[in-house]
Rosetta silent file (secondary structure, phi, psi, omega in degrees, C-alpha in Angstrom):
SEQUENCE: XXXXXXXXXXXXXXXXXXXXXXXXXXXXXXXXXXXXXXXXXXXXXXXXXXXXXXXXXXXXXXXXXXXXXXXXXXXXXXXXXXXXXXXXXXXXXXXXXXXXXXXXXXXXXXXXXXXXXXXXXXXXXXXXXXXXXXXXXXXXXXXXXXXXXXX
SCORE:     score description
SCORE:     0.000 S_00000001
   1 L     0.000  140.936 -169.411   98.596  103.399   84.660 S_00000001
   2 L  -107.848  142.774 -173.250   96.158  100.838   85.991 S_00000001
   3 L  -142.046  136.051 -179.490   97.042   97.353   86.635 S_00000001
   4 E  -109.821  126.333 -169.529   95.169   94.264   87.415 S_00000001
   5 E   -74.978   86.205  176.786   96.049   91.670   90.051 S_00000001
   6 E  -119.595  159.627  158.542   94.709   87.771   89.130 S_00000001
   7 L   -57.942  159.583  169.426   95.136   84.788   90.744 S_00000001
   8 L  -178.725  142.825 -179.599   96.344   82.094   87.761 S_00000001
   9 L   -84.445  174.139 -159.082   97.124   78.322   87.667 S_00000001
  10 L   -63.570 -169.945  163.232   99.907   76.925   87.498 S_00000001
  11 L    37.056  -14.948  161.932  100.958   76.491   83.285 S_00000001
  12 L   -50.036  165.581 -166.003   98.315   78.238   82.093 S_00000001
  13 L   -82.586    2.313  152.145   99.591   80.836   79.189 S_00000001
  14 L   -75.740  -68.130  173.956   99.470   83.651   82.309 S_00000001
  15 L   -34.910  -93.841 -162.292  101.484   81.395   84.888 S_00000001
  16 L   -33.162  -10.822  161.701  103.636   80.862   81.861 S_00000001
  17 H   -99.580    0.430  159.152  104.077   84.216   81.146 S_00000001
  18 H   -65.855  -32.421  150.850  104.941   84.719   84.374 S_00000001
  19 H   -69.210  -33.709  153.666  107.478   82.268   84.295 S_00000001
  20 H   -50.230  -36.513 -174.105  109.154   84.057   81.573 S_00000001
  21 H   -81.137   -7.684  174.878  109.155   86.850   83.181 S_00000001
  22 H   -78.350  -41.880  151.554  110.749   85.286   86.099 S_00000001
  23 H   -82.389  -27.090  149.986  113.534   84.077   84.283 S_00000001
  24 H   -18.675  -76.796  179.837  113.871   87.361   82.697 S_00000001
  25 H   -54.001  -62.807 -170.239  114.014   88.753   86.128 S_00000001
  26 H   -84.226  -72.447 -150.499  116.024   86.120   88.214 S_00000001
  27 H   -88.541  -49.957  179.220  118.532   84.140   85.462 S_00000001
  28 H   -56.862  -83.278  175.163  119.178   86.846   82.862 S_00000001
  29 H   -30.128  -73.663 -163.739  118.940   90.261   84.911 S_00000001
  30 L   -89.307    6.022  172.564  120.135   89.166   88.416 S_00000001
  31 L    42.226   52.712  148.859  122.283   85.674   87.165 S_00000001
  32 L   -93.844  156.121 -174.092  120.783   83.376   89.245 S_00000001
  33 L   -54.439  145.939  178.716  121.454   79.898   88.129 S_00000001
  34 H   -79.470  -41.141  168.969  118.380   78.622   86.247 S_00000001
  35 H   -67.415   13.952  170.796  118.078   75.523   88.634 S_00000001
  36 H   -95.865  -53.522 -151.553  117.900   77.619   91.322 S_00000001
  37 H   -91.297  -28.411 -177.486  115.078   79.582   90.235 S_00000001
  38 L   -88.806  167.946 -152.353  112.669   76.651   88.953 S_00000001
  39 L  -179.387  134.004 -174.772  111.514   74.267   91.829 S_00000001
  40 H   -50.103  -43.660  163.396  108.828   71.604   92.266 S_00000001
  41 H   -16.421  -54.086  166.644  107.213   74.465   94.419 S_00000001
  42 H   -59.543   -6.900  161.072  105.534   75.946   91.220 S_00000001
  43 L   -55.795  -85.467 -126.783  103.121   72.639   91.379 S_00000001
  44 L  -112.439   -3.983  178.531  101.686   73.730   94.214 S_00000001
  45 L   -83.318  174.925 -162.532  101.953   77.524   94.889 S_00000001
  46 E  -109.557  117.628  179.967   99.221   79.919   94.330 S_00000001
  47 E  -104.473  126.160  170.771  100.536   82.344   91.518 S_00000001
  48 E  -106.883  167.351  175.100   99.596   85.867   91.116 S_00000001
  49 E  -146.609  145.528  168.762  100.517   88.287   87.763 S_00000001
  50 E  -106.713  142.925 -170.515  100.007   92.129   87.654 S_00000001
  51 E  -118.181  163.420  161.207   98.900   92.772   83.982 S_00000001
  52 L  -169.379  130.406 -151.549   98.825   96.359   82.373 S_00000001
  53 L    43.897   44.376  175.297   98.080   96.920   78.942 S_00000001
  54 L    67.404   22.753 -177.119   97.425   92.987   78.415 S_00000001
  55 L  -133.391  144.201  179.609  101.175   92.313   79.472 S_00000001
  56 E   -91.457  102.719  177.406  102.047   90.185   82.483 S_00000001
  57 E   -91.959    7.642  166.637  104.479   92.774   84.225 S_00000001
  58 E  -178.744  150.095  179.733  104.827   91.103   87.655 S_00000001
  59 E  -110.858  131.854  154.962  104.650   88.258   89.580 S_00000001
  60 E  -150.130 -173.914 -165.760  104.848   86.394   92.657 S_00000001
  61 E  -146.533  155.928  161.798  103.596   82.862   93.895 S_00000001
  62 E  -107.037  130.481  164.787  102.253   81.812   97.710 S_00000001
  63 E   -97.816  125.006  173.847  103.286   78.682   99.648 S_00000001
  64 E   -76.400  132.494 -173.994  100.736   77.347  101.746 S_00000001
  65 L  -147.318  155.763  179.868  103.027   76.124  104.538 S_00000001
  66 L   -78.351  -25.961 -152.993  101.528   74.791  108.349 S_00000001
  67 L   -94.281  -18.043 -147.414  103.400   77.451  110.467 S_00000001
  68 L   177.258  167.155 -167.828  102.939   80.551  107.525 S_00000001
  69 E  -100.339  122.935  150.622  102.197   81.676  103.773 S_00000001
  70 E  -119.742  143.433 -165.772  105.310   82.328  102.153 S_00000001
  71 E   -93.263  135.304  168.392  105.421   84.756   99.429 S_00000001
  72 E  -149.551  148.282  150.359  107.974   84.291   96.938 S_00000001
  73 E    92.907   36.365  162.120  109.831   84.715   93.756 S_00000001
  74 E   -41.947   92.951  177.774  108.491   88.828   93.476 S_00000001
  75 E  -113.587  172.640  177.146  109.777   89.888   89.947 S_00000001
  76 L  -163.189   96.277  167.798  108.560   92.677   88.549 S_00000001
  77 L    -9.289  129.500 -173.063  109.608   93.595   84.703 S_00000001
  78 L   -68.282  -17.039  156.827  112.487   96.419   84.533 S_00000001
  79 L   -83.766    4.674 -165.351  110.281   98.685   83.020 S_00000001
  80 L  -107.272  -10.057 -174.733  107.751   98.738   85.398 S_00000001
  81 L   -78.379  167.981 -163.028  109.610   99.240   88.658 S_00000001
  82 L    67.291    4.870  175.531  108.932  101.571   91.077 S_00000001
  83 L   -94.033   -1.630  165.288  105.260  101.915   90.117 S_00000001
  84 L    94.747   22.502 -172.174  103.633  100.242   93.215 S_00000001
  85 H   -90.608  -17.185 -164.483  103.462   96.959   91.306 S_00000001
  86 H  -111.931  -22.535 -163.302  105.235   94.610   93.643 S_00000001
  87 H   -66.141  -78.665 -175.138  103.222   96.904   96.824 S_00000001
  88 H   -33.861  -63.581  177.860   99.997   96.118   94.698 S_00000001
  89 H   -59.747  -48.951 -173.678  101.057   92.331   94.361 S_00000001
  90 H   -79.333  -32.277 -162.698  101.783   91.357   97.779 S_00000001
  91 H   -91.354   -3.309  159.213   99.004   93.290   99.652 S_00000001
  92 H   -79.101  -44.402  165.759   96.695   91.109   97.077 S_00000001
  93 H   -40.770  -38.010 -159.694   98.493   88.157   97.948 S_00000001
  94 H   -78.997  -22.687 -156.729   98.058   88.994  101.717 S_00000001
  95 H   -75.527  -52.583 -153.655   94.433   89.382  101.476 S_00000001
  96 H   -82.646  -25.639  160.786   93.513   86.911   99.363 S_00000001
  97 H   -71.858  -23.581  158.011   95.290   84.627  102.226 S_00000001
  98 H   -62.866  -28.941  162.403   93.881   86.457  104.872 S_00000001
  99 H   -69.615  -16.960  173.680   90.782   85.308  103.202 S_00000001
 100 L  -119.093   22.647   95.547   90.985   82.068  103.567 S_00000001
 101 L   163.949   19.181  155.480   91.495   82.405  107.437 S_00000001
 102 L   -63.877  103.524 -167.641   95.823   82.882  106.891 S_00000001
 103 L  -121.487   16.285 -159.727   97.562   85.573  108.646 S_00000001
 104 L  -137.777  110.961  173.005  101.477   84.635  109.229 S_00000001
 105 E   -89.258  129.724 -171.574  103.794   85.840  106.475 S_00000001
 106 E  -143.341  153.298 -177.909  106.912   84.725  105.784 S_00000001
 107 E  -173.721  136.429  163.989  109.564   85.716  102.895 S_00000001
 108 E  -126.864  118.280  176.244  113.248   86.127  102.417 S_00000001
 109 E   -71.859  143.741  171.140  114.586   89.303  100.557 S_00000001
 110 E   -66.327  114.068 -170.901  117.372   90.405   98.811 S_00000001
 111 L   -37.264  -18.328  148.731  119.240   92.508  101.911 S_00000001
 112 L   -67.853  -19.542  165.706  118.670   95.558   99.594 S_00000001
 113 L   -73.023   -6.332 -157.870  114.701   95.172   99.381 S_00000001
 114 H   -64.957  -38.663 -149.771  114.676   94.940  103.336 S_00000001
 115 H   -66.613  -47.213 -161.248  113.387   98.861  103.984 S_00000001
 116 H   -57.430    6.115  179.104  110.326   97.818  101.142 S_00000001
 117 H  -100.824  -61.917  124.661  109.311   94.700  103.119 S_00000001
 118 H    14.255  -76.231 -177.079  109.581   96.882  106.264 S_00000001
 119 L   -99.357   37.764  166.884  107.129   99.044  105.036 S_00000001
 120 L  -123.476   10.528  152.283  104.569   96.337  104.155 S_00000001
 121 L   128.679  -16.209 -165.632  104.576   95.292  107.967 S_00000001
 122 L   -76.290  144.959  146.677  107.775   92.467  107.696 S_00000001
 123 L  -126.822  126.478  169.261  110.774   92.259  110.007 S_00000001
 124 L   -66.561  152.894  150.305  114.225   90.305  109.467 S_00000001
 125 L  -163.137 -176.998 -154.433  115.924   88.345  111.686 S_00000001
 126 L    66.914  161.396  166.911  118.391   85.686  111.568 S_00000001
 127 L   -82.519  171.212 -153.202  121.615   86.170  109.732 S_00000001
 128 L   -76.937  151.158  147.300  121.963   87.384  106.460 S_00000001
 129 E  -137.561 -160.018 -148.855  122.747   84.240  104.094 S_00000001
 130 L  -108.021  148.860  143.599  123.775   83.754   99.841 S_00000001
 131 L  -162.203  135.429 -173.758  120.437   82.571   97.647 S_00000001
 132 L    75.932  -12.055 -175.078  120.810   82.816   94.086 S_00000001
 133 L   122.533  -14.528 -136.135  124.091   84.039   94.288 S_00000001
 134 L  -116.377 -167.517 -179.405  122.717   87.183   96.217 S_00000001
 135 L  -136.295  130.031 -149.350  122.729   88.221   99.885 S_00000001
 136 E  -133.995  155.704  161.742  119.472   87.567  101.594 S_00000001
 137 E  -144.532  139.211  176.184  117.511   88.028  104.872 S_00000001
 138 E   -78.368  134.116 -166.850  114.575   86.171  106.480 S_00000001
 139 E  -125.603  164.693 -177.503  111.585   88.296  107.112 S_00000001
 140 E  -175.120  137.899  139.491  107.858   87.298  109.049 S_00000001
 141 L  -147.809   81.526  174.709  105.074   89.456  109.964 S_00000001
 142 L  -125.560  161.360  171.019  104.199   87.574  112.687 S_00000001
 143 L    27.970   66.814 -177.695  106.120   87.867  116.006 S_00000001
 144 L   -82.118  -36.456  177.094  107.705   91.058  115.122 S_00000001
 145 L   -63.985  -24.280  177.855  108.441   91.706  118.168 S_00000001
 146 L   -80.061  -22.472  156.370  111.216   88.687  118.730 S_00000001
 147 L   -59.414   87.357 -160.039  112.570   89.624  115.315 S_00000001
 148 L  -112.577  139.555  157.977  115.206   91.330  115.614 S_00000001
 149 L   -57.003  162.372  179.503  118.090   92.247  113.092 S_00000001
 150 L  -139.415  134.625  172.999  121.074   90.237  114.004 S_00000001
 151 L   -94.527    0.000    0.000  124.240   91.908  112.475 S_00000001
């Protein structure tokens, strides 16, 4: 199934269905507190949506930051997982950041996503800590080599 990758502002009826899908994802599925998952952040990040059949089935947003871009708040609708959709989203993300002369990635994962982060080029380090409720690790792929897991 073919799926298309857009850029979208914030509140627009894509962002916004992205934000549904976000709460969907984060506060229903995975019970993080809803004041956890919304954040002043969504002003100013760069939001992407993967669409397929005219439905927004995944998401994530960029933070322009000075030292790195960090990608965050990757949902991806439960019927849709495992389909290359969150793969698809981030290496559009990276690009389109790469494009505008950004090249230092930053993200922190749920400690069970770490191999799929891994194999888009990321490494943890630091210890793991709780966000959302969840067990998390900080990832960058920049200065991989000084990253190191720390158990």
């Amino acid at each position: 199934m073919t799926n298309t990758i857009l850029t979208v502002p914030p509140f627009s009826a894509l962002c916004n269905a992205a934000f549904a899908l976000r709460r969907e994802v984060f506060v229903w599925e995975q019970k993080v507190p809803e004041e956890e998952e919304n954040d002043a952040d969504d002003l100013t990040a760069t939001h992407f949506v993967a669409i397929v059949a005219g439905e927004v089935v995944g998401t994530l947003r960029l933070l322009d930051k000075p030292e790195h871009i960090k990608i965050g708040r990757v949902a991806v609708h439960q019927a849709f997982r495992g389909q290359g959709i969150a793969k698809a989203m981030i290496i559009t993300a990276m690009d389109h950041a790469r494009a505008a002369g950004r090249d230092r990635f930053y993200l922190t994962a749920q400690s069970d996503k770490l191999g799929f982060y891994e194999r888009l080029g990321f490494a943890a380090f630091g210890p793991e800590f709780q966000d959302g409720g969840m067990p998390h690790r900080a990832m960058r792929s920049y200065d991989r080599d000084t990253a190191q897991l720390i158990d």
